[in-house]
N, C-alpha and C positions, 0 to 999 in steps of 0.2 A: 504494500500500500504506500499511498506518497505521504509527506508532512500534509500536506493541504487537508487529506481525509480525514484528520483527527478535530477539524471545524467544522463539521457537517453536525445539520441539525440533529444526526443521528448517535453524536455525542451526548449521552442526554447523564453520567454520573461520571465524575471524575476525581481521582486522589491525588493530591500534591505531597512528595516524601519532603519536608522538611524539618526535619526533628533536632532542631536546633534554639540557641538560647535568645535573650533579649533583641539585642541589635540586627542579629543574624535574620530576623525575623521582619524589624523593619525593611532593612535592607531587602528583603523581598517582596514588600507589596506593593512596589509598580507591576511586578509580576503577574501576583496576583490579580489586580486591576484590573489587567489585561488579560488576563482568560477570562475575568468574568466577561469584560467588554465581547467578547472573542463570540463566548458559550451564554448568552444573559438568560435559557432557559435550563443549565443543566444547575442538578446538585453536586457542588463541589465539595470533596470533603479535605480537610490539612491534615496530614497523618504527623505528629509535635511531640515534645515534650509536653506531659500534665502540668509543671508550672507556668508553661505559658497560655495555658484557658481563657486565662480571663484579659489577657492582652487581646485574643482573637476573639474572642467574645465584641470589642470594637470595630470588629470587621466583619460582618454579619452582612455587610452589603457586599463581600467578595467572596466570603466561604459560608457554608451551612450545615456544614457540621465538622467538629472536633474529634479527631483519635486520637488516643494515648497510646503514642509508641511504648514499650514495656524497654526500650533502650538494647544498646549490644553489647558484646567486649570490646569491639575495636571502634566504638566511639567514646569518648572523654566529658562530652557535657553529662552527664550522668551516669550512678550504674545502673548496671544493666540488669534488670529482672526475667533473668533465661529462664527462670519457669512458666513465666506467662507468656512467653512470646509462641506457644504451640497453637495455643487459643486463637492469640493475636491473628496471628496470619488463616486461621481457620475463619474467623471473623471480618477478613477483607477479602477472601478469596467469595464470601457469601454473597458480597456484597454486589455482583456482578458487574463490577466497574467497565466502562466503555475505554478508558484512557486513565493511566496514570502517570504523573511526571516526574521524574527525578532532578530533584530542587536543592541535593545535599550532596555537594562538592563533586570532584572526578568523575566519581563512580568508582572507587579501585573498591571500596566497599558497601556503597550502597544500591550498586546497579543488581548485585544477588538479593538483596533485601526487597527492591523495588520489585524483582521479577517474579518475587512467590506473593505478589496481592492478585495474579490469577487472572489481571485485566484482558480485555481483548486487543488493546494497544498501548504500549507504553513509548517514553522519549524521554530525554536528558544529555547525561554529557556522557563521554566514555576518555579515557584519560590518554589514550593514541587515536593518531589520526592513522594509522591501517583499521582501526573498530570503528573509524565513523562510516557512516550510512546514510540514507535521505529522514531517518528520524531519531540517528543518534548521531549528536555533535561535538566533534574534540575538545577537551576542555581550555576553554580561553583564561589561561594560568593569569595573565599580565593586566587583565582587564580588572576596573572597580567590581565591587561586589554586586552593586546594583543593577551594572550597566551586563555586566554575563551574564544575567540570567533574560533581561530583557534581550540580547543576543541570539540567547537558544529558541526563544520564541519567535524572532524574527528568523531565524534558520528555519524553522516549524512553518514560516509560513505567514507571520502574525508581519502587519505593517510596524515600522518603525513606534516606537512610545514614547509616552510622559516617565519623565526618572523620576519626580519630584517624591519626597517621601509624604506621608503623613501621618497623625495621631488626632481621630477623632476626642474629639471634646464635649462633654454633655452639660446641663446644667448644675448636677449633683459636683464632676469634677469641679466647675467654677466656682459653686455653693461652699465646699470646701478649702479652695485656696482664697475665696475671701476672708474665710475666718481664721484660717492659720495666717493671715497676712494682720491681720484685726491684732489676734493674739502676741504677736512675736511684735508687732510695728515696724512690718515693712513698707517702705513704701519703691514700688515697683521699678521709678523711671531712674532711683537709686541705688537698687540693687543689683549685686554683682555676686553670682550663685558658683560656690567651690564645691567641687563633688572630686574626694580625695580617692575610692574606693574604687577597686577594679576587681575581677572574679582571681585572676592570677596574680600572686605578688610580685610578678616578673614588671607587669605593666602597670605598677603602681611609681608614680616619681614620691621622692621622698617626703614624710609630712613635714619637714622641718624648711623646705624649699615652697613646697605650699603655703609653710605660715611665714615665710619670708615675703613670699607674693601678696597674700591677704594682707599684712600689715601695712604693706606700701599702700595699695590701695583704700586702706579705711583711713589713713591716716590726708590722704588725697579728699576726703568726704566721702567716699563710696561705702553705701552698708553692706557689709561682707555676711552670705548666709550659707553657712556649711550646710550641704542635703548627703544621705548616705540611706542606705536599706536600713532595717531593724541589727543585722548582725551584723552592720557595722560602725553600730554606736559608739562603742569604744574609739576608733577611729575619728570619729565627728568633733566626739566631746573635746579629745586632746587635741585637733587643730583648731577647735574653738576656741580653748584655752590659752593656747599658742598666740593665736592671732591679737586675742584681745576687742580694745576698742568698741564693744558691743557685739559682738561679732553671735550671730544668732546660729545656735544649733538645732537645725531642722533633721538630724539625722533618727530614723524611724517615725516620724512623726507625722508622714504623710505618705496616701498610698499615690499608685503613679499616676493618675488621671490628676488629681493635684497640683502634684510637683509639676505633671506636663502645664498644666495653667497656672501655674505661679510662672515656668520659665517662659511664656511664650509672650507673658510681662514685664520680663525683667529683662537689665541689660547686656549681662554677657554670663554666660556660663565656663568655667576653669577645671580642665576634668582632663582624665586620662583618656587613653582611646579604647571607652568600654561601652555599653549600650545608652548609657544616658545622654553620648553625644548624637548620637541618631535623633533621641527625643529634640534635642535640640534644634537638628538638623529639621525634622520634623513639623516643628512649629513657629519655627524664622527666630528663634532665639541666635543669635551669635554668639561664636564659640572660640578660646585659643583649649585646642589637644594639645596635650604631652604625650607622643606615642614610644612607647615604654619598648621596643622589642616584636611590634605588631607592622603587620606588612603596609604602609601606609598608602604603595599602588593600588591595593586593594579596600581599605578601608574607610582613609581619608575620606569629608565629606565632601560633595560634588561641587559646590560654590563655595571657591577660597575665596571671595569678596567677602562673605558672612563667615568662615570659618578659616582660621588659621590653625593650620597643622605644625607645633614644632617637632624635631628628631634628630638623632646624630646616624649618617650612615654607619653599619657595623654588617663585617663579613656575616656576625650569626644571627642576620636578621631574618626572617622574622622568627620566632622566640614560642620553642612550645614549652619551655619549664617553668615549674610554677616560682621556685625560686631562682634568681638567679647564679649560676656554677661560679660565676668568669668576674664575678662584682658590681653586675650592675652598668657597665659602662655606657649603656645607651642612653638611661635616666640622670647620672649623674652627668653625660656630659650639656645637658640642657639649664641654663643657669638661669634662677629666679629674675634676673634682669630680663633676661629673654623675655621671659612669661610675662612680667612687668609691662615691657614696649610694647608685645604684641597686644596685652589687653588696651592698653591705655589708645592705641593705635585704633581698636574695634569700637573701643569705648567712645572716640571722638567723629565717628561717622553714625550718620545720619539714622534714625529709628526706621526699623522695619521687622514688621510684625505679619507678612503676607502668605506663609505658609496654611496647610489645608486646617 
């Protein structure tokens, strides 16, 4: 069969394999979008990690239902629950999918996963171009993350797309960053949001260069407001501390529909290159990254006007240890002045808040 036939109105259920974490996940829903645009009467389903439910619970206008991949061994965002994955796959193969896509990296490991859901057509990537075919496409190593997958789709067939990202917003999300905004006394068109915390400590810069940054800045009049998950209070409190000068600790104290409306008000967000910059990216917040060991070709966001990436090149980039062996030298060679300039640099252009 050709790519084209996997758009026919005769597509009418389809699964998308992406069982991956926060960002990974933004980063995919121009993708999305775009099958739905593609498919507007089929049921799509996201085969995910269980903690991201309620992320895609926001996306109810691209996918219609949620599965909990039970995880593998040779994937790392979670472990893996190999007793349930017999069911699992008993339960998508039921499902009589029309088409499923492979949406999670290469394929060196997840194109045997993708191919036991039983579908009658599947597509993604394959990690040589002697494996590619008219619906399986080489993987485009060098390309951003957003922009690959939007690639495989137009390999598929799909016209060119929108990259932009986005993070729906509701009333409840706003209802609540008015009143942690109430609570804390922020005030928005002052605020300057540090998010010290990354999932790996590899791509964390250090908190002592963080509260070096935050101090320059609060001490400039900007209110400095540390944000962090629940487990990574500890982390929060002591760059709060650190910083001084009123510096508000919002670390666990807000869920993410919140925090996404508290930043999509405020002026610039200070963060590592972990999923909260996506949110940023997401809702026109401006951003300077510190990218810690992480492939910045690939994850950088798309408009350096609104987002500045810093990083030092290093032969062992990009970085899958959680600590790092070798000392660290890609975060330490990035210096608080750096981070300083670039903010102060984002901080003195013009507001823009145009994101979805």
């Amino acid at each position: 069969m050709s790519a084209a036939s996997l758009w026919l109105p005769a597509t009418r259920k389809v699964a998308i394999f992406r069982a991956l974490n926060l960002g990974d996940l933004l980063c995919s829903i121009p993708a999305l979008r775009a099958v739905r645009r593609a498919l507007p009467a089929a049921s799509i389903a996201l085969v995910g990690l269980d903690g991201m439910r309620p992320l895609m619970r926001r996306f109810r206008h691209y996918v219609d239902e949620f599965v909990d991949f039970p995880g593998d061994p040779a994937f790392p965002e979670q472990a893996a629950c190999v007793a349930r994955l017999p069911e699992f796959y008993r339960y998508m193969r039921a499902q009589g999918f029309d088409l499923a896509l492979q949406m999670h990296g290469s394929g060196i490991q997840s194109n045997a996963i993708v191919g036991k859901f039983g579908a009658r057509q599947w597509a993604g990537f394959v990690p040589l171009q002697s494996q590619q075919t008219p619906q399986l496409m080489t993987w485009p190593d060098r390309q951003p993350e957003i922009r690959r997958y939007l690639a495989l789709l137009e390999y598929l067939g799909l016209p060119e797309q929108d990259a932009s990202l986005e993070f729906p917003l509701d009333d409840a999300d706003r209802e609540a960053a008015a009143e942690v905004a109430r609570q804390a006394g922020i005030e928005a068109a002052r605020t300057v949001f540090i998010h010290p915390g990354a999932r790996l400590a590899s791509r964390r810069w250090p908190l002592q260069r963080f509260a070096e940054a935050g101090r320059r800045l609060a001490q400039d009049g900007w209110r400095v407001v540390v944000t962090g998950c629940e487990a990574e209070r500890p982390l929060t409190r002591n760059l709060a501390a650190a910083i001084g000068h009123g510096t508000v600790d919002l670390g666990g104290a807000t869920g993410l529909g919140a925090l996404a409306s508290l930043m999509k008000q405020a002026r610039l967000l200070i963060c590592n290159d972990t999923g909260v910059s996506h949110i940023a990216a997401a809702v026109g917040c401006r951003s300077v990254v510190i990218a810690s060991g992480s492939d910045t070709a690939r994850w950088a966001p798309l408009d350096a006007g609104l987002h500045t990436v810093l990083h030092a090149d290093m032969s062992c980039r990009p970085c899958a240890y959680d600590v790092c062996p070798v000392g660290h030298a890609c975060a330490l060679a990035v210096s608080s002045q750096e981070v300083v300039d670039a903010a102060l640099a984002q901080l003195g252009k013009e507001i823009v808040h145009e994101a979805r």
